[in-house]
C-alpha positions as CSV (number, residue, x, y, z in Angstrom):
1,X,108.6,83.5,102.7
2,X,109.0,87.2,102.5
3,X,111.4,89.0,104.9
4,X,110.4,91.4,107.2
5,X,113.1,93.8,105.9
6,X,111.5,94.1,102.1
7,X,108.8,95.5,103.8
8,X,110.7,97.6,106.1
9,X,112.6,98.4,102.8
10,X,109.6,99.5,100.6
11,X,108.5,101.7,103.7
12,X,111.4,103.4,104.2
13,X,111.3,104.6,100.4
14,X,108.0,106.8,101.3
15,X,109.2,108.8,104.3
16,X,111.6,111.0,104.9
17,X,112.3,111.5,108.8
18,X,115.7,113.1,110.4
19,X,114.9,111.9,113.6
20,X,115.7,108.2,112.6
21,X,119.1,109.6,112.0
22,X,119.4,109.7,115.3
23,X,118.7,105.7,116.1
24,X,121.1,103.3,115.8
25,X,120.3,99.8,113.2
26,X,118.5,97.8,116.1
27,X,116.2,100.7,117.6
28,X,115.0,101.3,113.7
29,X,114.5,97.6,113.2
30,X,112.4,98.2,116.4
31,X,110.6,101.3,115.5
32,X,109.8,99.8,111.9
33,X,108.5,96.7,113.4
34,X,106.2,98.8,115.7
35,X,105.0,100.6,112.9
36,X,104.1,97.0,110.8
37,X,102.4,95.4,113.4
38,X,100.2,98.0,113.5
39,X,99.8,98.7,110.3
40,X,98.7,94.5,109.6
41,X,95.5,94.7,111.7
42,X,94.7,97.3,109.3
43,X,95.2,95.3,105.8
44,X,91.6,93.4,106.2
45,X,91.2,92.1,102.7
46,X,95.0,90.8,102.4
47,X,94.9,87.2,100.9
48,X,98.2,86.4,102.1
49,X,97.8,85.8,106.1
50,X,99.9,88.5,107.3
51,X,99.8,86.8,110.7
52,X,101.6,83.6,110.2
53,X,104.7,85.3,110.6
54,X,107.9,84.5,112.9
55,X,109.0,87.3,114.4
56,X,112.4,85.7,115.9
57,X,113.6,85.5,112.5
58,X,112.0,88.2,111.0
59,X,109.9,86.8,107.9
60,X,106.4,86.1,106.9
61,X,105.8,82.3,106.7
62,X,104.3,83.2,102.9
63,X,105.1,84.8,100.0
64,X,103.7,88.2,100.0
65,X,102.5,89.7,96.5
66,X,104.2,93.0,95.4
67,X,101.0,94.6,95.6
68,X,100.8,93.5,99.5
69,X,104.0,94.6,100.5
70,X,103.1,97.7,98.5
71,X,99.8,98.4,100.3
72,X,101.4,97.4,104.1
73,X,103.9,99.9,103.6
74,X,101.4,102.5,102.7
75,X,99.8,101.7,105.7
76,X,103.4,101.6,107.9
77,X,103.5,105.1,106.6
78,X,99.8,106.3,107.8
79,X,100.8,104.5,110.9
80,X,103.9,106.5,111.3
81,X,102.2,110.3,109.8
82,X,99.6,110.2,112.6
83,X,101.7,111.3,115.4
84,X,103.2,113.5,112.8
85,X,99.8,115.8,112.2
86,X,98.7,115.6,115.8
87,X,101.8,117.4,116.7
88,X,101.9,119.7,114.4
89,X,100.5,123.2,115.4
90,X,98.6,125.0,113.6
C-alpha cells in the first residue's frame, strides 16, 4: 500500500505557493486530495490501478512504483498551474 501522503509529499517538493500558508493541515490535506484525484484520470498508462484506493484511510490499496508517484505528482502539479496561468494577466 502506498499512502496518500507520499504522494501528497513528492508534490509538494515541486511547488512553491504562499497561499497554502494560509490553510490550516486539514484544508491542505483537502486541497491536495482535490488536486490527485484529478490528476489520476489523467495517468492512463499507469500499471498500478490508481483507483483501488480507500480514501477513509488515505492509501492506495497497491504499492505504487517510485516512477508512478513521481509522474502523479507531476500531474498534481499541472493540475494545480492551470488556474495559475489562466489568471495571470498578461
Amino acid at each position: 500500500m502506498t499512502s496518500y501522503d507520499k504522494v501528497y509529499k513528492a508534490f509538494s517538493k515541486r511547488i512553491n505557493d504562499l497561499k497554502l500558508l494560509d490553510l490550516n493541515d486539514q484544508e491542505i490535506i483537502e486541497y491536495t486530495h482535490e488536486l490527485m484525484e484529478s490528476a489520476i484520470p489523467k495517468f492512463m498508462m499507469c500499471k498500478s490501478d490508481l483507483f483501488d484506493r480507500d480514501d477513509e484511510l488515505g492509501h492506495f490499496n497497491v504499492d505504487l512504483l517510485p516512477i508512478e508517484i513521481e509522474i502523479l505528482a507531476l500531474l498534481m502539479t499541472s493540475e494545480w498551474l492551470a488556474p495559475q496561468i489562466e489568471t495571470t494577466e498578461i
